[in-house]
Structures are given as C-alpha cells and as structure tokens.
N, C-alpha and C positions, 0 to 999 in steps of 0.2 A: 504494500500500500504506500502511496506517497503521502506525504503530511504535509510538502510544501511545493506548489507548482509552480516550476520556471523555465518549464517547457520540456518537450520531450525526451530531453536528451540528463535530466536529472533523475541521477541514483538514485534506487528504490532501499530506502530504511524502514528496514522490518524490526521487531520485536527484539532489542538484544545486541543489537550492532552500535558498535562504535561512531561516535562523531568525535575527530580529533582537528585543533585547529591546522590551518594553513594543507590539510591534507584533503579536506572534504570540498568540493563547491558549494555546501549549505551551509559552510562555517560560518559564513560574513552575516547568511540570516539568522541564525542560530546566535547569533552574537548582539545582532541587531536588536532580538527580542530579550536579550538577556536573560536568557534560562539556563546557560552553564554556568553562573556564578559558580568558581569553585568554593567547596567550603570553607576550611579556615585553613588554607592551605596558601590565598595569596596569589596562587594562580591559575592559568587556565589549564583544564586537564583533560584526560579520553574522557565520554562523560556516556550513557548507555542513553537511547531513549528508551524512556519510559512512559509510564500511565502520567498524565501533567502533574496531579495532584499530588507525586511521588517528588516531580522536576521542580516544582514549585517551593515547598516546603524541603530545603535544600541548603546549606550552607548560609549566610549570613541574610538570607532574603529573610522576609516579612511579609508575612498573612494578619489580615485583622476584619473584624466587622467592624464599617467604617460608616457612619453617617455625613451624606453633604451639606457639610454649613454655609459653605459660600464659595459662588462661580468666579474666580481674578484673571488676568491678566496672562497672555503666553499660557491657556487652556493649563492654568495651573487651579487645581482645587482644595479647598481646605476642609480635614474631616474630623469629625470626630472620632474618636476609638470609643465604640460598645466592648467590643470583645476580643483580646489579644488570642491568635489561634498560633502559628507559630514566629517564635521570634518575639522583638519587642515593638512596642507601639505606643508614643506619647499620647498622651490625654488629646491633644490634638496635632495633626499632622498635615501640610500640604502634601501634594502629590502633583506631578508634571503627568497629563493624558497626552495622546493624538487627538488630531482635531476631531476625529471621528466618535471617540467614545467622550472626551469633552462634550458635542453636540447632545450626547444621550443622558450625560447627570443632569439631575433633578436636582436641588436643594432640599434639604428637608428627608431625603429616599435613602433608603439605604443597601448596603453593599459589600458583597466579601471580595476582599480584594488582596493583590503580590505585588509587592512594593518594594525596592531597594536603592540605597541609597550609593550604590557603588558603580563604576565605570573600566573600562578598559583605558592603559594608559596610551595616551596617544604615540609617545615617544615608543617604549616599548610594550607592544602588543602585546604580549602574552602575562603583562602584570595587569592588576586592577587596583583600583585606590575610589578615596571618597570621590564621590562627583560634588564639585561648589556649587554646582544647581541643585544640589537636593535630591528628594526622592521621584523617583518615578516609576508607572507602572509597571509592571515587569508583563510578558507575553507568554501563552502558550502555542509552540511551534505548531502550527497548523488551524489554531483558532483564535488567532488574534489577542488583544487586549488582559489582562487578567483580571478582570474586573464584572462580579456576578450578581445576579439578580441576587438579596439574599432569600432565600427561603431552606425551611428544615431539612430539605436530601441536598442541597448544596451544602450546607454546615455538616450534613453526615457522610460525606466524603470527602470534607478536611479535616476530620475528625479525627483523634488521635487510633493509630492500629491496635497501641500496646493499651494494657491497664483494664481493671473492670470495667469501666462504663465505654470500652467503646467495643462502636456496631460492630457487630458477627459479620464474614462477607455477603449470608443473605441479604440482610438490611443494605449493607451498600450499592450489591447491584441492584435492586430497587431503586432504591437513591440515582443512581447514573438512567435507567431508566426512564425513573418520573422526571431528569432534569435534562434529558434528552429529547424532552416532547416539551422543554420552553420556546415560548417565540421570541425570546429576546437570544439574539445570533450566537453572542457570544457566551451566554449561558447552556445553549443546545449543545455548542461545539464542546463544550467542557463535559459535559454528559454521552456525547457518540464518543470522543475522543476518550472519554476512563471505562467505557463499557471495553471497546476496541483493544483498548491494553490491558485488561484483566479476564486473559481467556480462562484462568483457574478458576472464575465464576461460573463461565457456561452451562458445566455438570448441575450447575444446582436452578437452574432454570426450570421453572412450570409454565405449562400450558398457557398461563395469562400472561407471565411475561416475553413469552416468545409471541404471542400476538400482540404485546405492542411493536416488538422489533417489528414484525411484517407490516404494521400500520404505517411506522418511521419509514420502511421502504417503500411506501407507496404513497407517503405524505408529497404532492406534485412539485411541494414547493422547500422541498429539499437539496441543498446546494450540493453540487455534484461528488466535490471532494467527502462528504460526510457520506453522500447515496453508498461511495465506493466504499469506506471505511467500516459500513456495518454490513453491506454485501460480504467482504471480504471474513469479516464475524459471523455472519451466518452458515459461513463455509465450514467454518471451525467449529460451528456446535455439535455434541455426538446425535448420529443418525437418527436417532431414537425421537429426537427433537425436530430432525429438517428435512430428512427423508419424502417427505408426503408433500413435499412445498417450495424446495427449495429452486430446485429446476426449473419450474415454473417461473417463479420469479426472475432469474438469469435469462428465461424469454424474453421477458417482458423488458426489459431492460435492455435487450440488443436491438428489440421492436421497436422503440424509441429512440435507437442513436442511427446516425447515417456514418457511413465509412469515410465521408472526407469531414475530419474533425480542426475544429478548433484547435491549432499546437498548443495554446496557450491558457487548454481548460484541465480538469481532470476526465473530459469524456473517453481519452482512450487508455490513461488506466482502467477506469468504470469498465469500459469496455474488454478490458486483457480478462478480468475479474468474474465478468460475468461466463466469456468463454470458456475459462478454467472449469467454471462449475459445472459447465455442459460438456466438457471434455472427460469430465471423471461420473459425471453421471447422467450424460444425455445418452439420446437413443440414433438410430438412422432417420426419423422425422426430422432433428433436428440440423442435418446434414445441409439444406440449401441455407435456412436463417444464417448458419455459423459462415457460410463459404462466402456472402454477401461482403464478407471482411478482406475477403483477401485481394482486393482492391484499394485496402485502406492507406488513406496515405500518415500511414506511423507504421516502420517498420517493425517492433513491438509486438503491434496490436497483427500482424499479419504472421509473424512466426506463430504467437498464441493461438490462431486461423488454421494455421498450417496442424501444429500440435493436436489442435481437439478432430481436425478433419482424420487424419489419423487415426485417430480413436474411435470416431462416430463411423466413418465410411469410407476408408480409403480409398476404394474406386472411384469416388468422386473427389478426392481431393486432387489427383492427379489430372483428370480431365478438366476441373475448374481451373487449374492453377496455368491451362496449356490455352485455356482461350483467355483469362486476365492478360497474361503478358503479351498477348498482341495487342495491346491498347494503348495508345500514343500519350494519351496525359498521364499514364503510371508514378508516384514516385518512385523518384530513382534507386531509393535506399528499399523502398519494398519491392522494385522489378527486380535488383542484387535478390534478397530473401524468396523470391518464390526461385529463381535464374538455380541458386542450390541445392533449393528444396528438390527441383529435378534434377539437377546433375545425380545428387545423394541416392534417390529412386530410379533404378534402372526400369528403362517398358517391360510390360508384363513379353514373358514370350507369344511371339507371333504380330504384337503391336507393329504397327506401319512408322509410327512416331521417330 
C-alpha cells in the first residue's frame, strides 16, 4: 500500500520496512511532516512505519486534548490543555497549523492533537534542536495534519497500551472503526490509517464490524488512497470473514476505474490491489474485467494484469497481450512489460505466432 502519493514511480512501504534519511525518496516528506522525531537520542534515525498512533506518541513529541481559545496571526492558535495524553502540555499553549487545518479550528471546539516543539537543523540535517517558532503540528504520513475531532474512540486509541484501565484491543479496533466512519478528513484518515496497521486485530472481528469495513468500501465518497488502504485490509482478514464478499468487491472497484489513470492519484495502486484479490481468488469470468488493464498506462498496474491473467486464464492472457501491443498510443514502459511477458511464454505448440 502506499501512504504517500508522488506518482508512480514511488516505493511501496508496507508494514515493517525501514525509512532511513537521505536513503529513501519519502525522506524529505517524512521529515516534512515530522513524525520521525527521534527520541531522546538527538537524532535522526531508521525509524519503522507504523500504526500513526504508535509514530505519534514517540520520543519528545506531545499529545494533548486541547481546547481553541483564540485564532492569531501566521495561522498560529492558542489552546488550552484539558488533558495531557502523552508528553507534557502547558496550561496553555500556541500551536503553528497549515492554512488548511487553521481554516477548520473553531474557537471554543475542541481537539486531540501532536505537537512538537522541535526542528531539523538547517546546517546539519541529521540533528534536530528547538524550533524559535515554537510549537507546531506534527503530521500523520499519509493523513495529513494531526489534529482530531475529539470524541471517546479517538481518546481510546491514544490511550495508554500498558496499565489496568487501558482498552483491551477489542475496544480499540472498535475505536479505529467508529472513527473511521468521521467526516471530518483528517479524523477518518487517522481511523482507516490505525485499522490498516493493526492486522493483529482482524482475528477478532465480528460480523458487524466487518460490515462496517464493507460500508467504508463503498462509502462513494471515499478518497482513493484510504478506498486502497482498507481494500488492501480486507485482503488480510482470515477467510472465515471475506470469503463470501471479498471478490466481489475487487469487481466493483476495477468497474469503476479506467486503464489510462491519473499518475498523480492512488487509482493505480487501488487498482494493483484490487487485481491481487482477483488473482488469488477470482475465477475464469473474471478473465476479460482483469485483461481491460493490460493496456494500462502504469506499468505496475499491467505486470499485476499480466500476474492475475495467469492465474485466472492463461489462454487469454497471451492472446490479449498479442493484440494490446499492436496499439500505437501504448505506454512505452507497459509495451516493455507485456514485449517480456511474451518473450518469457513461449507459443503453445503448433501456434502460427
């Protein structure tokens, strides 16, 4: 799954993989958003992605339930501290937003919010030091802003792991659930985005919470990078739970995309994701839907084409793939990917090919 789109040609980080600086092309966003604050360590270090709630609550950063008292100047806010969650948090505190989530505080509302008062050095990059501007918001990679509606299943997945009073991980994936069906953006994204990263919950999923996941999937107005995000979770729940439904859905979802895609969206990972599921559990019906890809101009998204056809029907992946590349607007990087796919497949014997 991708977490941060900057076109097609960006690394996919999955579950567990390293972001190291000056190594990665995500580093500079990654940095941008301030979630690798290293701990008390002073500097920047390989850092895992994780679930955000894990990335967030991290080394010297600062959570707190924060009321807005007053909108100032360079979309800086000043809040009050209800509730230190982790970290410390003065009686009152500014905070530097984007103009974007500036635009969305209320005065008076309140908010859990990742805050940090720290900076990369400009001189050398790999230290950090106070920032004289103060605090500002801190980001979760792939969902913007870190700044949340408050309500009771956001508070109970920043909740403490350890100690008696905190939630069992039933109650949390509930929590990630119920705050994955907000409409405020970046509250949703924090809810697909902690379901996403704690597949050790899956197993305990019942029947009503796997119909909200299907609901989320077919909510219209679900931004694509999230559609992708909990498709790619729906893969990974045990059979027992997706079996009856799952396929279906990865239809429905190729039904709606066209093969020449936006570079600049997440539809042709959506796309890689959906294939995947139909290549380990579609049938021979699904053999034309899947082969409409191999035209696609992401080369990606057309090895993924190539792979499920394979699986589904291979005598028609060979003859689709022999009339695609006579087509003059091909990209060039998917006329290469299908150009090997036959080289690789010799003709059946007796072919004229």
């Amino acid at each position: 799954m991708v977490l941060v789109g900057i076109g097609q040609t960006t690394p996919l980080l999955r579950q567990g993989e390293v972001v190291r600086i000056n190594e990665n092309p995500l580093s500079w966003i990654v940095l941008s958003l301030g979630l690798l604050l290293a701990a008390s360590h002073g500097t920047w270090a390989a850092t895992k992605v994780e679930a955000p709630v894990k990335m967030l609550k991290t080394g010297q950063n600062r959570v707190a339930v924060l009321t807005a008292l007053e909108k100032g100047a360079e979309n800086r806010v000043r809040f009050q501290t209800l509730e230190p969650i982790y970290g410390e948090s003065d009686d009152q505190v500014t905070i530097r937003l984007d103009e974007s989530t500036y635009r969305d505080v209320s005065e008076g509302e309140t908010y859990v919010v990742a805050f940090s008062n720290l900076r990369r050095n400009r001189r050398f990059r790999d230290l950090v030091e106070v920032d004289p501007e103060g605090f500002r918001v801190l980001g979760v990679l792939g969902g913007g802003p870190a700044l949340f509606q408050d309500r009771p299943a956001v508070r109970r997945l920043f909740a403490s792991e350890q100690g008696k009073s905190a939630p069992p991980p039933k109650a949390r994936l509930e929590a990630a659930l119920v705050t994955m069906q907000s409409r405020d953006s970046r509250t949703q994204a924090l809810g697909v985005l902690e379901f996403h990263f704690r597949p050790e919950w899956y197993p305990l999923m019942g029947t009503e919470d796997v119909a909200i996941l299907r609901g989320m999937l077919r909510e219209s107005t679900l931004p694509l990078d999230r559609r992708e995000l909990l498709l790619d979770s729906a893969s990974q729940l045990p059979s027992s739970l997706s079996t009856s439904w799952l396929t279906e859905e990865a239809r429905q979802v190729l039904r709606k995309l066209e093969p020449q895609f936006d570079l600049t969206s997440f539809a042709p990972r959506l796309a890689i994701t959906a294939i995947g599921i139909l290549r380990d559990g579609g049938d021979e019906g699904d053999g034309s839907e899947v082969a409409r890809f191999l035209g696609a101009n992401n080369p990606g998204v057309v090895r993924a084409t190539l792979e499920a056809l394979d699986s589904i029907d291979p005598s028609l992946a060979r003859a689709r793939v022999a009339v695609v590349l006579e087509r003059s607007d091909l990209h060039s990087e998917s006329r290469r990917a299908l150009s090997e796919y036959l080289q690789s497949k010799p003709p059946a014997s007796g072919s004229t090919r």
